[in-house]
N, CA, C and O of each residue as an XYZ file, in Angstrom:
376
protein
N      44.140    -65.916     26.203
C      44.511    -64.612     26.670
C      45.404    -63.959     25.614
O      46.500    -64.353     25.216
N      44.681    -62.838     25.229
C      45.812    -62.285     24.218
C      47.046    -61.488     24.580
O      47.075    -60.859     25.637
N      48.037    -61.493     23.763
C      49.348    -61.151     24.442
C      49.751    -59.673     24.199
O      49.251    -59.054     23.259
N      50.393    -59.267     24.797
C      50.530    -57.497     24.679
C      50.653    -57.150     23.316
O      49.654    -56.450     23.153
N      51.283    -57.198     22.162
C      51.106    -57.131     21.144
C      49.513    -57.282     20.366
O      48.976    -56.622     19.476
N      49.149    -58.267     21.028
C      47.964    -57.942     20.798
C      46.659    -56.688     21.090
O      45.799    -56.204     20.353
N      46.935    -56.532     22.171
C      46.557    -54.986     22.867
C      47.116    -54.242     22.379
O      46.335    -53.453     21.846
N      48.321    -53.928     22.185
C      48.961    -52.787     21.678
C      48.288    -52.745     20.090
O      47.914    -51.655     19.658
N      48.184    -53.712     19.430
C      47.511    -53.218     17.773
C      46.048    -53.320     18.258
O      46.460    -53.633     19.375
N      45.263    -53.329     18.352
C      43.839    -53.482     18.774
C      43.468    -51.910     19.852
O      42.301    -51.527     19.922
N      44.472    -51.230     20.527
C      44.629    -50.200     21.022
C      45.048    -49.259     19.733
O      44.399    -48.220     19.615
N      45.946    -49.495     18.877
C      46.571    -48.696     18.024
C      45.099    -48.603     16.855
O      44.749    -47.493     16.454
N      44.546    -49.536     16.525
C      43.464    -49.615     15.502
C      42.235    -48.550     16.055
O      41.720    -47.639     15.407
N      41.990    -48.888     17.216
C      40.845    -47.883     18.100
C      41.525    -46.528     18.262
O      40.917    -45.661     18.889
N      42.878    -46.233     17.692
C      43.011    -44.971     18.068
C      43.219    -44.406     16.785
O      43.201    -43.177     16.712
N      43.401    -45.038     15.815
C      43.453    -44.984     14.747
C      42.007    -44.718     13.982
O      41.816    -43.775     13.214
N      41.274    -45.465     14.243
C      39.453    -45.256     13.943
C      39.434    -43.853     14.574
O      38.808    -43.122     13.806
N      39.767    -43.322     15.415
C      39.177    -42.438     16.544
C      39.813    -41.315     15.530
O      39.002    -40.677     14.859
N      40.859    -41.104     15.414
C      41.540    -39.906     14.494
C      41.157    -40.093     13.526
O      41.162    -38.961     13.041
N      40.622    -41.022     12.473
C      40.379    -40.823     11.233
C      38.753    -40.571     11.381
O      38.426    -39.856     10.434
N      37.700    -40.857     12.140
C      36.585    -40.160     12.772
C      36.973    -38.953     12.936
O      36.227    -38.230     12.276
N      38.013    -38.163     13.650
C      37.838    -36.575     13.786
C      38.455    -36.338     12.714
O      37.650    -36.019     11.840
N      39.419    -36.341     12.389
C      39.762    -35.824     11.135
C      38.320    -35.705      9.760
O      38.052    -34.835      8.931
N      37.961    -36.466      9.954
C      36.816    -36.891      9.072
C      35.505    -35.484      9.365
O      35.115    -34.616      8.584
N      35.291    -35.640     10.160
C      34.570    -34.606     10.824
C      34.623    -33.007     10.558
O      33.805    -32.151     10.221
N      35.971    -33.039     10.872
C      36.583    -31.519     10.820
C      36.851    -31.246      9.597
O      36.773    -30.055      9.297
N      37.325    -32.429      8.295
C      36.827    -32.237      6.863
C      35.905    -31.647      6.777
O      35.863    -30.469      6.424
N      34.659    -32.564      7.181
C      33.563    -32.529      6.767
C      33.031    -30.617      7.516
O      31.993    -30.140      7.059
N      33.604    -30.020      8.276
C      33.042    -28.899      9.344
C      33.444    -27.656      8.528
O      32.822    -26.649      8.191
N      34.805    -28.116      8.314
C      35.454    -27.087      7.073
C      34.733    -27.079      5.857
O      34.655    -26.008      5.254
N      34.026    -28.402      5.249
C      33.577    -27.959      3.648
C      32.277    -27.348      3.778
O      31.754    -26.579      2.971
N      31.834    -27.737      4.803
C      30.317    -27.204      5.203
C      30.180    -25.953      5.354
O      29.171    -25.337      5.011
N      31.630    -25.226      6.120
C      31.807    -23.613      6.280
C      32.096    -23.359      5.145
O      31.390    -22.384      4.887
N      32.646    -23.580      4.324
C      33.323    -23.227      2.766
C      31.828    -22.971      1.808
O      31.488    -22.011      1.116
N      31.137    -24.278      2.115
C      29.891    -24.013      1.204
C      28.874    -23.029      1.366
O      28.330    -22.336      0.507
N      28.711    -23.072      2.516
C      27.949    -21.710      3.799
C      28.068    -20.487      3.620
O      27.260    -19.587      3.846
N      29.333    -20.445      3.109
C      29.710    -18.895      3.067
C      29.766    -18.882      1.687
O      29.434    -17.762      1.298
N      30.118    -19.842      0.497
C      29.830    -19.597     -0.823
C      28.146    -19.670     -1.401
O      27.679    -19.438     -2.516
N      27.610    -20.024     -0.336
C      26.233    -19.791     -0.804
C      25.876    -18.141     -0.195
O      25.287    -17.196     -0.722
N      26.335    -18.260      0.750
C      26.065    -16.307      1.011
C      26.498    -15.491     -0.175
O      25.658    -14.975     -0.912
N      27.436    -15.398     -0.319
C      28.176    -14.628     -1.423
C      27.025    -14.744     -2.403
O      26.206    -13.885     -2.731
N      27.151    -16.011     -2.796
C      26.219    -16.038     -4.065
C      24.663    -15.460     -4.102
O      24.193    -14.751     -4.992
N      23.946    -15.962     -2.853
C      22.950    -15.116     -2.583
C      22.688    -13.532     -2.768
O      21.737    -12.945     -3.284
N      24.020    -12.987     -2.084
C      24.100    -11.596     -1.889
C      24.418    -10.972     -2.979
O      24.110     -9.783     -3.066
N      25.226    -11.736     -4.249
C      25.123    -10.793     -5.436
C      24.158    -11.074     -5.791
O      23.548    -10.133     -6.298
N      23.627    -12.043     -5.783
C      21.711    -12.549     -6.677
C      20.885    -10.924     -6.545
O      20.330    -10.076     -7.244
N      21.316    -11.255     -4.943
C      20.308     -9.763     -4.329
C      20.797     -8.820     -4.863
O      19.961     -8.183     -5.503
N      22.115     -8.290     -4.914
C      22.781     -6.649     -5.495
C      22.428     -6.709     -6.882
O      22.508     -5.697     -7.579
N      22.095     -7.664     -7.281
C      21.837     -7.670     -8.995
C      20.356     -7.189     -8.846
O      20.153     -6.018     -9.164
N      19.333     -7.903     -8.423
C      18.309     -7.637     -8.445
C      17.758     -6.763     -8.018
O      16.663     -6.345     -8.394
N      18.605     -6.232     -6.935
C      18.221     -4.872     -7.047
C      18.384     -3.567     -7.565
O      17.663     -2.569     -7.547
N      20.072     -3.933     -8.268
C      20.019     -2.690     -9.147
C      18.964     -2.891    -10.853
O      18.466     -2.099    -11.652
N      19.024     -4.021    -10.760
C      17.665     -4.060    -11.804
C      16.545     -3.443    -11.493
O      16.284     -2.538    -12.285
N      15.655     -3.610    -10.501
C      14.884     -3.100    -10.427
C      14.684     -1.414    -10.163
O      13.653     -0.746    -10.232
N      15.935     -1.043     -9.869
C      16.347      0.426     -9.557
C      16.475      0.955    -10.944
O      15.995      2.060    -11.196
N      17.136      0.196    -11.951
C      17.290      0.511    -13.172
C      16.019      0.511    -13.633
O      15.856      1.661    -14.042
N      14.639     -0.333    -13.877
C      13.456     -0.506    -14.316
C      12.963      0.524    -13.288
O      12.123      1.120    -13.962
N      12.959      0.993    -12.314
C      12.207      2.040    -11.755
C      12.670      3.401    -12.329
O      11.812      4.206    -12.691
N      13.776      3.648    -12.413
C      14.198      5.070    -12.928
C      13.707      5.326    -14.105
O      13.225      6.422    -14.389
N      13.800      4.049    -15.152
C      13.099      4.101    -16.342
C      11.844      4.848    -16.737
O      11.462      5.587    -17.644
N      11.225      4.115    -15.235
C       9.636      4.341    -15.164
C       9.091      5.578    -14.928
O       8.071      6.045    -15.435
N      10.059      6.237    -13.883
C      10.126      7.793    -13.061
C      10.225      8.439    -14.568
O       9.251      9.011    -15.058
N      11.607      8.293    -15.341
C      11.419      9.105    -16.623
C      10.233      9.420    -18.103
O       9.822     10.315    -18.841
N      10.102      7.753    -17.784
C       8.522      7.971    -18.573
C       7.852      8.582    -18.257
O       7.708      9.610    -18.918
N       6.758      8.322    -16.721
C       5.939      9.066    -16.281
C       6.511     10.683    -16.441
O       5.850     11.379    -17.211
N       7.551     11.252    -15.849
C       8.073     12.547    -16.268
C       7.654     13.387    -17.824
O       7.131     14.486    -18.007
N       8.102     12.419    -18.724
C       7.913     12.504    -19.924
C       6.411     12.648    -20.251
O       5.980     13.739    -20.623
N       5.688     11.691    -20.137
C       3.980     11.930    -20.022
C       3.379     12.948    -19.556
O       2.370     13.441    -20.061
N       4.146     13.486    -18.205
C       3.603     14.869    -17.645
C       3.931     15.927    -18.464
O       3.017     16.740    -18.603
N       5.043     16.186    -19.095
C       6.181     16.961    -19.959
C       4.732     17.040    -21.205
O       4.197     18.118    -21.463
N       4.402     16.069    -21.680
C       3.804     16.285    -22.577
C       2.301     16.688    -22.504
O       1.696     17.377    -23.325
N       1.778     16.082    -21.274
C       0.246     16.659    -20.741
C       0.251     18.009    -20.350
O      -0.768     18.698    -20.412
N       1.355     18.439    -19.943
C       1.526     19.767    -19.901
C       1.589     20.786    -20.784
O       0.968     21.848    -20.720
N       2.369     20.428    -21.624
C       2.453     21.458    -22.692
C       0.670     20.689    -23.625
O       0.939     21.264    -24.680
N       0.095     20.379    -23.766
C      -0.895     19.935    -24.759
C      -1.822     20.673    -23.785
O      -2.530     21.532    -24.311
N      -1.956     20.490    -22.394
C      -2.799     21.415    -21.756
C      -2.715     23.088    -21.732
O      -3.699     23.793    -21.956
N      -1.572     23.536    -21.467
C      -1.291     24.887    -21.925
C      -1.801     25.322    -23.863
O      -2.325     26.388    -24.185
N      -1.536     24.440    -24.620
C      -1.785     24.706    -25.923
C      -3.372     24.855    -26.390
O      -3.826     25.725    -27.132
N      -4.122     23.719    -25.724
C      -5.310     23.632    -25.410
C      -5.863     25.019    -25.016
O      -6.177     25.830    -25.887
N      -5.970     25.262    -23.816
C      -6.045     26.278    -22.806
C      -5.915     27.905    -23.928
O      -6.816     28.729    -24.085
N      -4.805     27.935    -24.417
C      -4.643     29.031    -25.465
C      -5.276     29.345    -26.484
O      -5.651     30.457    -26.855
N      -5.485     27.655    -27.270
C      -6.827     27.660    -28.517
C      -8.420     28.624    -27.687
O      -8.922     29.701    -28.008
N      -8.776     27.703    -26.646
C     -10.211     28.064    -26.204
C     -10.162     29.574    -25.694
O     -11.156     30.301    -25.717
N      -8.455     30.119    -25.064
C      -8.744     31.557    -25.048
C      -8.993     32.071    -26.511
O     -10.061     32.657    -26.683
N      -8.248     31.949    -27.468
C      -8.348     32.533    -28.501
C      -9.835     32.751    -28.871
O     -10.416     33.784    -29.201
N     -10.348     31.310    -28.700
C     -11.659     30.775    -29.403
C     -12.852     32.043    -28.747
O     -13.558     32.821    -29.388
N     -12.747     31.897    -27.531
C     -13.147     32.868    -27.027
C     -13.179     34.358    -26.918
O     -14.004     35.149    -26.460
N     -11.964     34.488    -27.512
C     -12.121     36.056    -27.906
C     -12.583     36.163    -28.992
O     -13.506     36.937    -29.246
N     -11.944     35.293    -29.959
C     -12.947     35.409    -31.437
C     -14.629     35.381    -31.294
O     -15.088     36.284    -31.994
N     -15.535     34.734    -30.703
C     -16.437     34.862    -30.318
C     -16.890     36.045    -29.673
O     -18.011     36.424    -30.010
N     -16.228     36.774    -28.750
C     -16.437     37.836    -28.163
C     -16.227     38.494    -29.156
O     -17.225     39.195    -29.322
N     -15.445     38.695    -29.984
C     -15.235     40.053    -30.855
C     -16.504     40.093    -32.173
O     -17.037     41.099    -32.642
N     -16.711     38.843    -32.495
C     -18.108     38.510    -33.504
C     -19.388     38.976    -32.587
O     -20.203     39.504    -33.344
N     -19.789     38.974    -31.440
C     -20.567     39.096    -30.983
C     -20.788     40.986    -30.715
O     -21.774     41.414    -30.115
């Protein structure tokens, strides 16, 4: 039969396991939230980056195309002016 001292450390060890189990736990609950939310962050600038990149490569694109029209335009008006000309010269030979 073991003697109170004996219960009392064998009680103290099981309560001792028991707190270093939660403690352990609630480490472990805290680094898990810590990492959780440092992977959000990190995600979410990934995303704000990538999307002002692609906002940046789209505006790019808007200005080119702009530019292409800028220039189909005026080459069409210039065009357009030759064949009037062309055409009156013809009319006036005729």
């Amino acid at each position: 039969m073991p003697g109170v001292l004996g219960m009392v450390e064998d009680t103290w060890a099981r309560m001792q396991a028991s707190v270093l189990l939660l403690q352990s736990m609630a480490r472990m609950w805290h680094a898990r939230r810590a990492y959780a939310r440092a992977r959000a962050a990190a995600t979410l600038l990934a995303s704000a980056f990538r999307a002002r990149q692609v906002r940046l490569e789209y505006g790019a694109l808007v200005r080119q195309h702009a530019a292409a029209r800028s220039i189909q335009k005026h080459y069409r008006g210039y065009s357009a002016r030759k064949r009037f000309q062309q055409v009156g010269v013809a009319v006036m030979v005729v």
